[in-house]
N, C-alpha and C positions, 0 to 999 in steps of 0.2 A: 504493500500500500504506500503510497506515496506520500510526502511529506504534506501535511495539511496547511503549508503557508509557503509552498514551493512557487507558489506563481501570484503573491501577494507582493504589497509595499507601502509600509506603513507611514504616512503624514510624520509621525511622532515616533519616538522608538517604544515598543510593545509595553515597556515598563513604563512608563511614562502615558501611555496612553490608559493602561488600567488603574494607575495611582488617579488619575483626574478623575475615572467613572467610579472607582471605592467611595472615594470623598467626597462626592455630588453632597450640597448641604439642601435643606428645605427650603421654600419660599411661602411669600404668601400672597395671594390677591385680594383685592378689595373688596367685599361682601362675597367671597366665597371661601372653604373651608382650606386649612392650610393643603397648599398641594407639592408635591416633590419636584425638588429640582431636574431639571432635563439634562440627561449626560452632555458631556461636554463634547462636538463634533470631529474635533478636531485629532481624535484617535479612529476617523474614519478608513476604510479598507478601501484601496483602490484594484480596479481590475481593467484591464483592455479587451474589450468587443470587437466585434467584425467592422462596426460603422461607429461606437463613439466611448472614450475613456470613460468610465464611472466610479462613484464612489458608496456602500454602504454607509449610511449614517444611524446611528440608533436613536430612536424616538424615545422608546419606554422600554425599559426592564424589568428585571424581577416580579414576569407576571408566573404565577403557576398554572400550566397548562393551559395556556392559551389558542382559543381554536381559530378564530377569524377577526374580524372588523366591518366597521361601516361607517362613511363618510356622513354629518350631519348637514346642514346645508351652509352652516357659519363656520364650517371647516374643521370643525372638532371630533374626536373620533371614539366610537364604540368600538369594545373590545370585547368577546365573550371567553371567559372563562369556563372550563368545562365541567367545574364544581357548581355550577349555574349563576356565577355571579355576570354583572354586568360591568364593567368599567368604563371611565371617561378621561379621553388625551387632552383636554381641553387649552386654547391657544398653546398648545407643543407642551403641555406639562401634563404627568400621568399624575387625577386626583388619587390621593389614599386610598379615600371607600370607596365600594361600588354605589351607581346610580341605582341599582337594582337586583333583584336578585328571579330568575326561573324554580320556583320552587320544587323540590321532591325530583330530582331528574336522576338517575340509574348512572351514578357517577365511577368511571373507575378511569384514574389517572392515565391519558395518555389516549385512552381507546373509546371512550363513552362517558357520555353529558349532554352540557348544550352544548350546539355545536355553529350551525350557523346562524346570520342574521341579517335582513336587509329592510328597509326600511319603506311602505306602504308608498306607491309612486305619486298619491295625492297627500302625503306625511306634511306638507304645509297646511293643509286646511286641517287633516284628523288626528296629527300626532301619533300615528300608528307604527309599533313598528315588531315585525315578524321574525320565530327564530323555529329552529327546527331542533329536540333535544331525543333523547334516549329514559322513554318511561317507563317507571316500575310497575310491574302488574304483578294478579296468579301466575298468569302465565309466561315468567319472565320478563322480558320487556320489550317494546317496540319503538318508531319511531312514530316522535309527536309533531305537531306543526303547533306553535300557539303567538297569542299577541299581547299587547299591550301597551299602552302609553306614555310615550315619555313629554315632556311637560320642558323638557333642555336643564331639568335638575334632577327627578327623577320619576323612575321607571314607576307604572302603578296597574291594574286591574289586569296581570298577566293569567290569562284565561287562553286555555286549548280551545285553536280552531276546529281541529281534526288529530285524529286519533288513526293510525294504519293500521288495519287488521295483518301485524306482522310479526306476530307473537313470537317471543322463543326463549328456551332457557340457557341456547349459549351466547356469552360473549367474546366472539368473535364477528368481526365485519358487521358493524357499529353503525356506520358513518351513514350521515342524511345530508346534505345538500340542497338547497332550493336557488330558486330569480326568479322573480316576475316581470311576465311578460310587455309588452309596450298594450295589450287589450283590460290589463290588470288581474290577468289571471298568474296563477303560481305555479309553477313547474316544482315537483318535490321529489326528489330522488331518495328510494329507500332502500338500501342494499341488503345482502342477502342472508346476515344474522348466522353465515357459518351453515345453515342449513340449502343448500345452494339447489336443490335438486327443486325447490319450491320458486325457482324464479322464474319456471317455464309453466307453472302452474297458476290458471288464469281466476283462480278461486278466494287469490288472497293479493296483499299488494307488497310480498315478500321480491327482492330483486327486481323493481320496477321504478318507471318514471313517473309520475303522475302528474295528471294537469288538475287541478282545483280555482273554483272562485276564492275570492278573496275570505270569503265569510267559512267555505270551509266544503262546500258541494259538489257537485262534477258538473261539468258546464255540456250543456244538452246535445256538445256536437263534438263532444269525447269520442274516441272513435268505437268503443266497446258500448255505446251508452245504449238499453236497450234488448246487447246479445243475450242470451240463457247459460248462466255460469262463468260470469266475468264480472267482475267489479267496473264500476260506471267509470272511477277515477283514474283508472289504466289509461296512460297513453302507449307506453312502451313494454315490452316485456325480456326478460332472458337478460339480465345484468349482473355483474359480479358484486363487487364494492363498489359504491362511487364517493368518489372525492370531489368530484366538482360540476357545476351547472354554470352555464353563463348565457346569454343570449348573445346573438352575433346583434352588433352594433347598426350593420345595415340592414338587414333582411329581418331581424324581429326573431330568426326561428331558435330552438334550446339547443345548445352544447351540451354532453358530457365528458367527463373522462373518469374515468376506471382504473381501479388499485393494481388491475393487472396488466396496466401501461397503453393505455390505448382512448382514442379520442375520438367520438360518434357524434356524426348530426343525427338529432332525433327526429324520426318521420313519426306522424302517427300510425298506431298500428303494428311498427316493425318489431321484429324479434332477434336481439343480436346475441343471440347464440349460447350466452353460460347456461348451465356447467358442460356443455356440448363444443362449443369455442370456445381456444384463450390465446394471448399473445404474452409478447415478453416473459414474463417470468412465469407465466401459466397455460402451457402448449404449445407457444412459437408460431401461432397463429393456426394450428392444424388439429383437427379433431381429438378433443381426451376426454370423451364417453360413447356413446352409442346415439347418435340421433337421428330423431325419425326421420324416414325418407320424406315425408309430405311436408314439411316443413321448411318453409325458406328463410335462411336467416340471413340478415346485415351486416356487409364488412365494415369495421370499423373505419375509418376518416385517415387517421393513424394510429398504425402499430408499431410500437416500436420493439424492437430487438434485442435490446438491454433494460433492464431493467432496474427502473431506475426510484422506483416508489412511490408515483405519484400523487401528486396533492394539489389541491386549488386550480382553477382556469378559467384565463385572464385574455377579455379580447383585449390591445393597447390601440385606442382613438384621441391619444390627447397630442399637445405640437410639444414635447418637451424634447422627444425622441422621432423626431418626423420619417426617419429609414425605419421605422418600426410600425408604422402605421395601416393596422388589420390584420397583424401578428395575433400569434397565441404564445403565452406565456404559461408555465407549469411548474411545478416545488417540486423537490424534491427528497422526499423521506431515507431512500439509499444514496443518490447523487450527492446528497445535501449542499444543494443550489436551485439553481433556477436554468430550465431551458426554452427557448426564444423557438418557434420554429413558423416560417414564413407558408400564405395560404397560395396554390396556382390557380390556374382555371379546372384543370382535371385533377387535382389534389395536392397535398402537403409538398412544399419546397424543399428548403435549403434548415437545419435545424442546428443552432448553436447555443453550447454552453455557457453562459453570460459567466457561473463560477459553479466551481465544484467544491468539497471538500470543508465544506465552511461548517453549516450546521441545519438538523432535522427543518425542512421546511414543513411549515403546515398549511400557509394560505397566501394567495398573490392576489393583487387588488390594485386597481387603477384608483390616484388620489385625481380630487375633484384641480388640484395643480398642474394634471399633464406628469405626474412623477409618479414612478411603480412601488406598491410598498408591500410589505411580507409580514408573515409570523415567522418566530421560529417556535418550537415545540420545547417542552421539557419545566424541571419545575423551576426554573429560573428563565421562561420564556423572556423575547424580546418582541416589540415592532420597529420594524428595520423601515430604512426608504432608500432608493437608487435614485440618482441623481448622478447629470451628467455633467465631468469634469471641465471647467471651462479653459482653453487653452491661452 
């Protein structure tokens, strides 16, 4: 394995750069509750790209477990904790306590909680803003969708919109994902809870995508809505884990990407293959079960061939990075980086490394700035931002 700072270069020398983030003191602002000072940037990591120098800078630290974020509209940022806490970056400083809290969520470090979150597309008039977590039941637990209000101090009336009939008692392949639509509907990705042979099975919403209204229903032009033995809310069926949802920026239509390396336009109706296909780290893209002959399944968008862990997916539309613009951008859990990979007319381009070796990504995120910003995972998470070197 190769050196983990082999193709770095530090502003400051390493020692010097941690001595400033140990000693970050508090601050305070005016009618709000003391909040912690913001690391100092200048121990930022620099890397060289295809098209432009950039630098990590760290936002907030010492979150435990941190799963995702959401931009507010005055630039401030939510962060979910996956012990179901809620947190606030507010003007660049992590406050202490949470804004809020998802109560009762089936929490186990690392793998299950709350998990995502995004914010109601009309949240200026209703204050609404949506998360998808991991709930306890008899039956083990499933994944939830629920909402609540935030008020720009805190979180309040967080109440489940929907409930997935995706019962199980293992924990393994946790992860929910949702985005909504440009129509206001909610795409919800529920992965396969470990029990993987139920993702082909059109009886429950175990391994699937789902479209939902905002309030929590199936929208009457679902494409199962109607069938005999299919839940209303299926849009997709036959998925592994999914890590990430996104809407493409021009066309309105759902992205996903999958824990087993691979990145699908969602059609309604289609069925992309688990536990029958897998790529990267799970098949190589070639059959490893027995699947039916009458059944036509979905090649993924991109497969990729190494595997790399995937997490989060990020279309990039902002001018900060303008050779980047209509990219997809992915974390990575084993790479522990970020990979950039350009879209063609008949499929996936040119795909590069932005950095490797750094640390567990968990989630990528376009800020409301035109700048790309991350989690990293573990009990001393960060929020990180990429910004490009000015020469």
């Amino acid at each position: 394995m190769k050196c983990p700072f082999s193709h770095l270069r530090y502003f400051l020398t390493p020692f010097l750069a941690l001595t400033i983030l140990a000693f970050t003191t508090a601050c305070s602002r005016a009618e709000a509750p003391e909040l912690e000072s913001p690391p100092e940037e200048v121990g930022a990591l620099a890397f060289d790209t295809t098209h432009y120098p950039i630098r990590l800078v760290t936002i907030a630290e010492g979150l435990s477990f941190p799963y995702t974020l959401a931009f507010l509209p005055d630039g401030d940022i939510l962060v979910t904790l996956m012990n179901g806490e809620v947190r606030i970056i507010r003007d660049g400083v992590l406050a202490p306590d949470p804004v809020g809290v998802v109560p009762d969520v089936h929490y186990l470090p690392g793998s299950g909680g709350l998990m995502d979150i995004a914010l109601h597309p009309d949240f200026s008039e209703n204050n609404l803003i949506y998360f998808t977590y991991n709930k306890p039941g008899e039956g083990g637990s499933t994944n939830a969708l629920a909402r609540g209000t935030f008020d720009g101090t805190e979180l309040t009336n967080v109440t489940d919109v929907f409930v997935s009939d995706a019962w199980g008692m293992r924990d393994g392949n946790l992860s929910s994902r949702m985005a909504f639509a440009p129509d206001s509907t909610v795409y919800m990705a529920v992965s396969h809870h470990g029990l993987q042979d139920r993702a082909q099975e059109p009886g429950d919403h175990l391994g699937k995508v789902l479209r939902l209204n905002d309030e929590g229903s199936a929208p009457e032009d679902n494409p199962f809505v109607g069938r005999a033995g299919y839940r209303p809310e299926i849009f997709t069926f036959g998925h592994r884990n999914l890590h990430g949802v996104a809407i493409h920026p021009e066309t309105g239509e759902p992205w996903t990407q999958e824990h087993g390396d691979e990145v699908n336009r969602i059609t309604a109706g289609a069925n992309y293959g688990w536990p029958y296909l897998g790529v990267g780290g799970a098949g190589g893209g070639q059959p490893i079960g027995n699947p039916p002959s009458d059944v036509e399944f979905t090649a993924p968008y991109i497969a990729m061939s190494t595997a790399m862990g995937t997490h989060g997916l990020m279309f990039y539309s902002g001018d900060r990075f303008p050779e980047w613009q209509g990219n997809i951008f992915i974390g990575g859990s084993r790479s522990l980086g970020i990979r950039r990979f350009e879209l063609g007319e008949d499929g996936p381009g040119i795909s590069e490394d932005l950095f490797t070796d750094f640390q567990e990504i968990r989630d990528v995120r376009q800020g409301p700035d035109g700048l790309i910003y991350f989690i990293t995972n573990g009990e001393a998470g960060t929020v990180m931002r990429i910004e490009p070197v000015q020469n």
